[in-house]
Z-matrix of the N, CA and C atoms (Angstrom, degrees):
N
C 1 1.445
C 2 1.524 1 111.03
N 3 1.543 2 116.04 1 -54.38
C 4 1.372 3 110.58 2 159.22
C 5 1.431 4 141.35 3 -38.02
N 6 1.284 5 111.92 4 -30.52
C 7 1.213 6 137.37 5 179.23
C 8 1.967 7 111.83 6 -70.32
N 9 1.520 8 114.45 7 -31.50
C 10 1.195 9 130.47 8 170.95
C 11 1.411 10 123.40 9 -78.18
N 12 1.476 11 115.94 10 -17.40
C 13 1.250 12 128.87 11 -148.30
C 14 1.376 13 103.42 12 -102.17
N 15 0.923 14 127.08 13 -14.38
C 16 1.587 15 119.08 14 178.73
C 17 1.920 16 104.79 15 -111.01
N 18 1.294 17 128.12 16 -17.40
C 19 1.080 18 133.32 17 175.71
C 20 1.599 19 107.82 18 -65.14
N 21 1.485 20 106.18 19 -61.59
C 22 1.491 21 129.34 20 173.49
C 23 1.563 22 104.90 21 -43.95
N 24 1.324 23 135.45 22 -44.11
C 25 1.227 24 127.65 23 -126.78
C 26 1.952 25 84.88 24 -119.22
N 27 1.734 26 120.06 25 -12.83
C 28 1.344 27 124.23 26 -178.49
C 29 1.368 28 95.92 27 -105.12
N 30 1.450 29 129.98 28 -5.75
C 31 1.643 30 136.59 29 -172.61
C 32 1.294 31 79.26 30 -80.86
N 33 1.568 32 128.16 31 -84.40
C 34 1.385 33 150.61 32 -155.90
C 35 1.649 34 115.62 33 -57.68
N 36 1.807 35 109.17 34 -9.19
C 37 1.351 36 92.64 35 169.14
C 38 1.619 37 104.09 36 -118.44
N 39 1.130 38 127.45 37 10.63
C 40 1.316 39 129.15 38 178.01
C 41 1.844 40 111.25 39 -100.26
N 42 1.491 41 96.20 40 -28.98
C 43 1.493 42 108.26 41 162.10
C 44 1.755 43 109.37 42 -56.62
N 45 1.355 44 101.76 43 -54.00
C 46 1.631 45 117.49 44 172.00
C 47 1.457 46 102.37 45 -32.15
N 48 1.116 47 107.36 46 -88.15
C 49 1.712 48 127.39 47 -164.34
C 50 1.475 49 110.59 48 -42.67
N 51 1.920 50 109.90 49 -39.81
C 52 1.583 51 111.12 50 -166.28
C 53 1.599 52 99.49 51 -85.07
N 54 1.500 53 119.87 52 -4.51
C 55 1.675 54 107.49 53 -174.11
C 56 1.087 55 77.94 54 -88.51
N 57 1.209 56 144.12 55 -51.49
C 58 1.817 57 142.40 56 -140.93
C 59 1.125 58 107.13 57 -52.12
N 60 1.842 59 118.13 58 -47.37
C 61 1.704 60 133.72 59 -141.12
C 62 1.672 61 83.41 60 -98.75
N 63 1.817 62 122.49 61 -32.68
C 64 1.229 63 101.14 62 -175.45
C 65 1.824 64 140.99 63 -92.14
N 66 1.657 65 73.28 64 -4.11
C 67 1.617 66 99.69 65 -166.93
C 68 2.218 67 84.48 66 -96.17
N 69 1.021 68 131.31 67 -26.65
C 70 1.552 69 127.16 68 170.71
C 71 1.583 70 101.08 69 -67.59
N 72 1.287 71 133.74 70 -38.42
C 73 1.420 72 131.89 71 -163.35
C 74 1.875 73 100.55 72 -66.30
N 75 1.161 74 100.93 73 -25.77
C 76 1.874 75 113.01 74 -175.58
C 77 1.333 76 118.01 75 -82.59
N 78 1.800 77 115.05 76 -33.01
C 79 1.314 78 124.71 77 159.39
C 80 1.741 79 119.85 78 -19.94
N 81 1.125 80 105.21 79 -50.59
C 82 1.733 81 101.71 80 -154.71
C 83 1.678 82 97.55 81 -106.66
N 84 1.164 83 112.91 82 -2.42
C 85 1.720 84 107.45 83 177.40
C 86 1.710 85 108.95 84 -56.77
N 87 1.125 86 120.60 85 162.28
C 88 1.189 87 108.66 86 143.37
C 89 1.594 88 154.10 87 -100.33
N 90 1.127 89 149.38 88 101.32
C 91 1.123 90 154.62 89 -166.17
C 92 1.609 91 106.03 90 -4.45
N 93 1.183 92 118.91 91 144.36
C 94 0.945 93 150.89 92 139.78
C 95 2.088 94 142.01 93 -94.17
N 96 1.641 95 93.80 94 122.36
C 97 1.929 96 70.47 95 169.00
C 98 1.218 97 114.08 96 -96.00
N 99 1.441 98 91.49 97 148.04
C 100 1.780 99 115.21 98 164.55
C 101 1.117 100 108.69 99 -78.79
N 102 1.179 101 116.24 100 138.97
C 103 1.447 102 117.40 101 174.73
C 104 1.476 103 112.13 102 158.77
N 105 1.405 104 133.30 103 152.94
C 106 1.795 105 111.69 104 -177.90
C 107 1.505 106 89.48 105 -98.39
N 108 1.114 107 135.33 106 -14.94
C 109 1.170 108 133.18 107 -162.69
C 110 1.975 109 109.63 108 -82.05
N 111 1.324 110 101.69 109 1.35
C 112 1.204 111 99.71 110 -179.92
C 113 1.569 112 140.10 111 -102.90
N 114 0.998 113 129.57 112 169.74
C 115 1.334 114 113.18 113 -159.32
C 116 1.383 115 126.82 114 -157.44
N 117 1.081 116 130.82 115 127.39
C 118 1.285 117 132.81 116 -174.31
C 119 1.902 118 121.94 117 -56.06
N 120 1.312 119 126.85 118 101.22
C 121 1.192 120 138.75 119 -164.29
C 122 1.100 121 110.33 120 -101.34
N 123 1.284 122 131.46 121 135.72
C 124 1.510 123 157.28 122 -177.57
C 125 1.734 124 104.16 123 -84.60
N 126 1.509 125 135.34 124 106.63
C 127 0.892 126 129.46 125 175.59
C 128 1.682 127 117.01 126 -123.85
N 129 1.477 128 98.66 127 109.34
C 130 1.836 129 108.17 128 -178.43
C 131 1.721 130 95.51 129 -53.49
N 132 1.312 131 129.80 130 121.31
C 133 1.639 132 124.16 131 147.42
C 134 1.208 133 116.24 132 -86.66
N 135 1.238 134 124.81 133 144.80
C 136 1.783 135 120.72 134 179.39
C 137 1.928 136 103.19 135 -103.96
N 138 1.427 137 99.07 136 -27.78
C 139 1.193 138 90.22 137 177.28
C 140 2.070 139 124.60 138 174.98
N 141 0.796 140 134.01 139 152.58
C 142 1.603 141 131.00 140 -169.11
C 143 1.541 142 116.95 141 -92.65
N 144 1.207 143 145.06 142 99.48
C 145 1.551 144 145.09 143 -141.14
C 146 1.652 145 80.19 144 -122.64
N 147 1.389 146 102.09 145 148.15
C 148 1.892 147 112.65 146 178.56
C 149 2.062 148 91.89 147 -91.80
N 150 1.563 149 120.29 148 -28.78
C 151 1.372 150 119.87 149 -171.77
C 152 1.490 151 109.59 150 -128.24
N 153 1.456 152 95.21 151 169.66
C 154 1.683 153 84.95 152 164.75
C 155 1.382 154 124.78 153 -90.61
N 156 0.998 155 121.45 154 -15.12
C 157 1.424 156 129.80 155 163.00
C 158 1.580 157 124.55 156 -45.98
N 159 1.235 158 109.33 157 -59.75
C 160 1.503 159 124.19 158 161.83
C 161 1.848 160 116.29 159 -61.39
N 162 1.342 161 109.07 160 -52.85
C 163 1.675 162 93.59 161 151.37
C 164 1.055 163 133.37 162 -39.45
N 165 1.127 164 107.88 163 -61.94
C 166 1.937 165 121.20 164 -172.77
C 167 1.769 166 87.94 165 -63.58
N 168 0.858 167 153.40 166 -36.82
C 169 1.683 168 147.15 167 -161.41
C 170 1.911 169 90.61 168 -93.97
N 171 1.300 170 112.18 169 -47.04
C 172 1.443 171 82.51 170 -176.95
C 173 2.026 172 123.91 171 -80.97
N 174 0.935 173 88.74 172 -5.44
C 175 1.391 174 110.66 173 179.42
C 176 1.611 175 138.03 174 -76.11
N 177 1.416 176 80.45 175 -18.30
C 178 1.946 177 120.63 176 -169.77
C 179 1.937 178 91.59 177 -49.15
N 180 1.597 179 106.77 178 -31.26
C 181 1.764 180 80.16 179 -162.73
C 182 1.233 181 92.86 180 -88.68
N 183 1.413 182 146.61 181 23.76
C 184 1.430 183 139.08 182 -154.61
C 185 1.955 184 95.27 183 -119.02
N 186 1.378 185 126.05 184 130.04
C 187 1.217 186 137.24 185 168.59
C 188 1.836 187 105.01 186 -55.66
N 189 1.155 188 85.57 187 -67.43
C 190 1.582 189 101.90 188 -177.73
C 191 1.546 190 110.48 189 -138.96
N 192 1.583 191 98.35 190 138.43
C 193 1.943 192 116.48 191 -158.71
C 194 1.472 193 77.58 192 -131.77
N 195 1.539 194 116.64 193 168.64
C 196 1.761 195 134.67 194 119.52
C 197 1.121 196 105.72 195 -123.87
N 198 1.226 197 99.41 196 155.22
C 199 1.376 198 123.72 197 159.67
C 200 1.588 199 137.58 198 -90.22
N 201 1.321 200 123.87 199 -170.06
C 202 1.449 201 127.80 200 -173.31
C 203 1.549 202 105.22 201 -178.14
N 204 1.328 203 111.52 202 98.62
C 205 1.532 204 112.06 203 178.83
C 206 1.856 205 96.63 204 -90.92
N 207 1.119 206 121.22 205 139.67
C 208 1.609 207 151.67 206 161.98
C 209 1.390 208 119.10 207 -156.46
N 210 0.915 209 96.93 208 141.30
C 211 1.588 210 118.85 209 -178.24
C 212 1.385 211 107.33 210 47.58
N 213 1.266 212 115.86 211 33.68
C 214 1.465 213 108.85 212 175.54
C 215 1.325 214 128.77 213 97.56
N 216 1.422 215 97.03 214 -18.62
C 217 1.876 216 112.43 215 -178.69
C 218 1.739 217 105.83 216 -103.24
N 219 0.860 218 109.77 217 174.86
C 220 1.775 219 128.37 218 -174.34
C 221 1.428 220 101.28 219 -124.44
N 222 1.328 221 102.00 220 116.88
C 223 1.456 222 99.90 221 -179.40
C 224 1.658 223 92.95 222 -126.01
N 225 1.562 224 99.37 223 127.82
C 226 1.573 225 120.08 224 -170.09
C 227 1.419 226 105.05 225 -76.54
N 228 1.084 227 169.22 226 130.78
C 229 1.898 228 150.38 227 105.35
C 230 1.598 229 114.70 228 -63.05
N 231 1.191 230 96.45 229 131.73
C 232 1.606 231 115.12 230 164.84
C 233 1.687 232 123.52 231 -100.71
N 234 0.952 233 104.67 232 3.82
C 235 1.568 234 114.76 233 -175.64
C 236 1.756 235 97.40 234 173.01
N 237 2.026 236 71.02 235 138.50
C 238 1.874 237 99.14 236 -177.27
C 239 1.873 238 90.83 237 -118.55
N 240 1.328 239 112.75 238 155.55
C 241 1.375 240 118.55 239 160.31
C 242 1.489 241 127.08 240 -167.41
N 243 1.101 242 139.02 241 145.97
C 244 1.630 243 120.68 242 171.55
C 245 1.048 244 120.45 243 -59.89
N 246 1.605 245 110.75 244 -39.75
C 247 1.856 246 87.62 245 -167.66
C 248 1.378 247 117.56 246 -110.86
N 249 0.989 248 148.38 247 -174.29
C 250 1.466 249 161.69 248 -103.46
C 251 2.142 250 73.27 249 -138.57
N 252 1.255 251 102.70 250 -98.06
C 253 1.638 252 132.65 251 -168.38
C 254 1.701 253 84.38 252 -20.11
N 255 1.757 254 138.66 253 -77.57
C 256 1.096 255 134.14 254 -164.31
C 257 1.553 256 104.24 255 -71.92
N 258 1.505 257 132.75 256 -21.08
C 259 1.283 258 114.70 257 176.66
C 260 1.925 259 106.92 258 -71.61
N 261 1.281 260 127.63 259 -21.63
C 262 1.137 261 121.51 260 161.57
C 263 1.201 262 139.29 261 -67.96
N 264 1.554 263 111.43 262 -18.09
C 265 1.335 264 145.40 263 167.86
C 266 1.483 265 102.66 264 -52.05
N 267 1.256 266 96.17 265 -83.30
C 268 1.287 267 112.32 266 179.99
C 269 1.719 268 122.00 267 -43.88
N 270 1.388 269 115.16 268 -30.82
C 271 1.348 270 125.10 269 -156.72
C 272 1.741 271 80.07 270 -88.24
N 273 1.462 272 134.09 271 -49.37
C 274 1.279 273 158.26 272 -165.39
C 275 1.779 274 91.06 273 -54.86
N 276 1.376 275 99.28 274 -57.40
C 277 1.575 276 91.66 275 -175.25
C 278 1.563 277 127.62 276 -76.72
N 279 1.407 278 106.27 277 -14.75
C 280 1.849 279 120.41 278 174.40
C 281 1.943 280 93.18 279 -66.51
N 282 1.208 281 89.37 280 -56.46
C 283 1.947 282 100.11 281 -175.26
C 284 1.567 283 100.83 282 -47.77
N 285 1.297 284 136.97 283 -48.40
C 286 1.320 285 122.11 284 -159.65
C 287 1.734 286 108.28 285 -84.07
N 288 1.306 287 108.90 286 -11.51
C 289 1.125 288 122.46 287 171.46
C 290 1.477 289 127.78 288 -105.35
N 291 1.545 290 109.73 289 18.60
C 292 1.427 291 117.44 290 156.21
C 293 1.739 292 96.08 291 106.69
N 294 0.952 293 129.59 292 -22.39
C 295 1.697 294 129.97 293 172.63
C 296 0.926 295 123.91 294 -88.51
N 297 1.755 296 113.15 295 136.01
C 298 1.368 297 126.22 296 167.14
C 299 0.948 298 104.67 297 -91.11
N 300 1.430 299 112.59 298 160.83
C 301 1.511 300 131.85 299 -179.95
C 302 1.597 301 128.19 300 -176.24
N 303 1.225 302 124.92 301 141.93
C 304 1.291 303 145.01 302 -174.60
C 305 1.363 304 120.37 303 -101.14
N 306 1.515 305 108.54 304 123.69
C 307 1.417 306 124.38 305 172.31
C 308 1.816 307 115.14 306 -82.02
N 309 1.482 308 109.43 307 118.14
C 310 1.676 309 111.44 308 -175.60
C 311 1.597 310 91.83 309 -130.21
N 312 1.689 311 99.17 310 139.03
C 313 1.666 312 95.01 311 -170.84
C 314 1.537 313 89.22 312 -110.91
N 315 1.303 314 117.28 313 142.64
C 316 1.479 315 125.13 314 175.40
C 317 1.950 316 125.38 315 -143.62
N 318 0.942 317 83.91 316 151.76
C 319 2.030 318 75.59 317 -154.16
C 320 2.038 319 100.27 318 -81.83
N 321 1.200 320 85.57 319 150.96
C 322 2.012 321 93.60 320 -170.48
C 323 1.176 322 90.88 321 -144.32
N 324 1.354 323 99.33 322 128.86
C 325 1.831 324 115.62 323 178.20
C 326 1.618 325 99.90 324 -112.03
N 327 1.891 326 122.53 325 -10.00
C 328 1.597 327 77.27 326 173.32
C 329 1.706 328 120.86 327 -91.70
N 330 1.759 329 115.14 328 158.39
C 331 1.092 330 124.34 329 -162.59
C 332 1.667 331 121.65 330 -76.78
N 333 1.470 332 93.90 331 -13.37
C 334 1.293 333 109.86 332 -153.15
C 335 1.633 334 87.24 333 -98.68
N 336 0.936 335 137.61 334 -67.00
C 337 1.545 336 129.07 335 159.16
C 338 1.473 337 126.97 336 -44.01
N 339 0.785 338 131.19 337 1.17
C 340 1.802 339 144.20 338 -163.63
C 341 1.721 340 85.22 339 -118.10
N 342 1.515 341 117.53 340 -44.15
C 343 1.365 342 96.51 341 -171.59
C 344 1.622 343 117.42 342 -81.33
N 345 1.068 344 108.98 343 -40.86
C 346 1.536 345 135.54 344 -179.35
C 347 1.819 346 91.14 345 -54.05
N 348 1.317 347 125.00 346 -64.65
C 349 1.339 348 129.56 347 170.03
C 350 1.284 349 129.63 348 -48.70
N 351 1.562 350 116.19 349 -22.20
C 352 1.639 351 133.28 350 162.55
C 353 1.616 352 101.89 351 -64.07
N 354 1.441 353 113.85 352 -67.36
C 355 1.146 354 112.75 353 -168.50
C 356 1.559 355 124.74 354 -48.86
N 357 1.396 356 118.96 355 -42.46
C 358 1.596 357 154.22 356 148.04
C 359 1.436 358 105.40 357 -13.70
N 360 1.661 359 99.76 358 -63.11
C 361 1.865 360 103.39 359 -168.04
C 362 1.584 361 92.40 360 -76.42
N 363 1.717 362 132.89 361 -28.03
C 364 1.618 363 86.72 362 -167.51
C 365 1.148 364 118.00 363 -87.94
N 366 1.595 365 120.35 364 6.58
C 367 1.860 366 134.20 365 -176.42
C 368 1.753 367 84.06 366 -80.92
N 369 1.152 368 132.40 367 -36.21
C 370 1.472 369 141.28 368 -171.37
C 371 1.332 370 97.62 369 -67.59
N 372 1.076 371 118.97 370 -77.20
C 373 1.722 372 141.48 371 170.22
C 374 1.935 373 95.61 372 -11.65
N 375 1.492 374 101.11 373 -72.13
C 376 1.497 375 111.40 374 -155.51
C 377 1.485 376 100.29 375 -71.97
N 378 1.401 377 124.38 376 -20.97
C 379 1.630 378 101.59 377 -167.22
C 380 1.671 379 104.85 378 -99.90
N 381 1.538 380 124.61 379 -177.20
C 382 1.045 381 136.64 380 145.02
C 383 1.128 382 122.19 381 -120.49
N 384 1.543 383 122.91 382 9.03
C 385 1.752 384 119.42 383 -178.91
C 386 1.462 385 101.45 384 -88.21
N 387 1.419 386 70.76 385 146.52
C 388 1.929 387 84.42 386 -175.04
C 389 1.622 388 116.06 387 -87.72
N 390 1.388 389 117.96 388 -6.40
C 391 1.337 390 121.91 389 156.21
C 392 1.585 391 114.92 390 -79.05
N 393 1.153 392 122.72 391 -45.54
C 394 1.828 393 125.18 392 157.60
C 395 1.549 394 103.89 393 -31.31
N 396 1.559 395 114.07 394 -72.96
C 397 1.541 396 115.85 395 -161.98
C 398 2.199 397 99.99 396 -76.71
N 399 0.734 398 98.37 397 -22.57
C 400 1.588 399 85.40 398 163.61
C 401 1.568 400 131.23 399 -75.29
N 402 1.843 401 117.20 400 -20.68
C 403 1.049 402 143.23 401 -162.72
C 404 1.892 403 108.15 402 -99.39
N 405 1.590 404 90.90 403 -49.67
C 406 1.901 405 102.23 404 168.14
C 407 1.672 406 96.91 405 -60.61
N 408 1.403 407 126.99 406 -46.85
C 409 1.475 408 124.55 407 -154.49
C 410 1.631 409 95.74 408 -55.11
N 411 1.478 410 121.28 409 -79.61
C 412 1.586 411 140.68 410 142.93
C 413 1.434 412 94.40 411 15.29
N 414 1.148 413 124.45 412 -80.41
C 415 1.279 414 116.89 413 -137.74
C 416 1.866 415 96.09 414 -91.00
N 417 1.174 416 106.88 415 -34.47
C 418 1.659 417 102.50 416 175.82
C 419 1.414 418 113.44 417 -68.42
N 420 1.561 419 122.77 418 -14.86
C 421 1.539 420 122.56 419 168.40
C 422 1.504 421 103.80 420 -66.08
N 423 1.453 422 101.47 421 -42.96
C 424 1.972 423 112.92 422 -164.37
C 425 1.631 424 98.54 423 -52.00
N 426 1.644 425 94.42 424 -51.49
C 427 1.715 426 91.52 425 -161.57
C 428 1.777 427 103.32 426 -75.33
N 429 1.344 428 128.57 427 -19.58
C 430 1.458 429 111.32 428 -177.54
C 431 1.683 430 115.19 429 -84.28
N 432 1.386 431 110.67 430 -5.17
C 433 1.102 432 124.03 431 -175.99
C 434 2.312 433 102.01 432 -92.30
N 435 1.011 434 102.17 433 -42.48
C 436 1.512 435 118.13 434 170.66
C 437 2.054 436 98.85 435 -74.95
N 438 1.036 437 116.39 436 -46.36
C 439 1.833 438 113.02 437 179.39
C 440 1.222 439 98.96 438 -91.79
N 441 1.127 440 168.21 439 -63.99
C 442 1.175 441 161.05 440 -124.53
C 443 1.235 442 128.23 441 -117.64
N 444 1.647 443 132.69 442 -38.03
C 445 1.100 444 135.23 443 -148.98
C 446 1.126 445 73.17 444 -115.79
């Protein structure tokens, strides 16, 4: 029995140490949803504010914004979409109207906004007026703010 006891007892602390170092490597990832229902989303950012004060002031020309607080900052979007082709659209139409802006893709599992937001991109899809794609933008903030938040 002695003879088992120190093998067992250097198995069981090196097991220790190797879950520790591998289960810390997972710490800093970021989450993901599970779900089949979920989906990779196209999100226009207009811009990164350290407060909300300074958000809400840079934001002033925007009808309808959301937000996203992490790490302490406020990160604004002006337009959500599925696909790639209308998130450039959209980014195309902030630019002709004096705004920069950044495309961040982030995963959304609810269904009920994903569908309402399908329908959205192909009225997006079909137009090129830039009062249309300013008007779809508006209204897909309205509905993720009414589905989501």
């Amino acid at each position: 029995m002695k003879k088992y006891l120190f093998p067992v007892t250097v198995s069981l602390v090196i097991g220790v140490f190797m879950a520790y170092f591998i289960i810390r490597q997972y710490e800093d990832m970021p989450s993901l949803a599970v779900s089949k229902e979920a989906e990779i989303l196209f999100y226009i950012q207009r811009g990164v504010y350290s407060d909300m004060e300074s958000m809400q002031e840079g934001m002033k020309d925007f009808e309808h914004y959301i937000y996203d607080v992490s790490d302490n900052k406020y990160y604004a979007f002006i337009g959500i979409t599925v696909s790639k082709d209308n998130a450039l659209k959209i980014q195309n139409y902030y630019k002709k109207i004096g705004y920069d802006t950044f495309l961040k893709e982030k995963i959304t599992d609810n269904s009920e906004f994903i569908n309402v937001l399908s329908q959205y991109d192909e009225l997006l899809r079909q137009t090129d007026s830039a009062e249309a794609i300013g008007t779809i933008c508006n209204q897909v903030l309205a509905k993720y703010e009414e589905l989501v938040k």
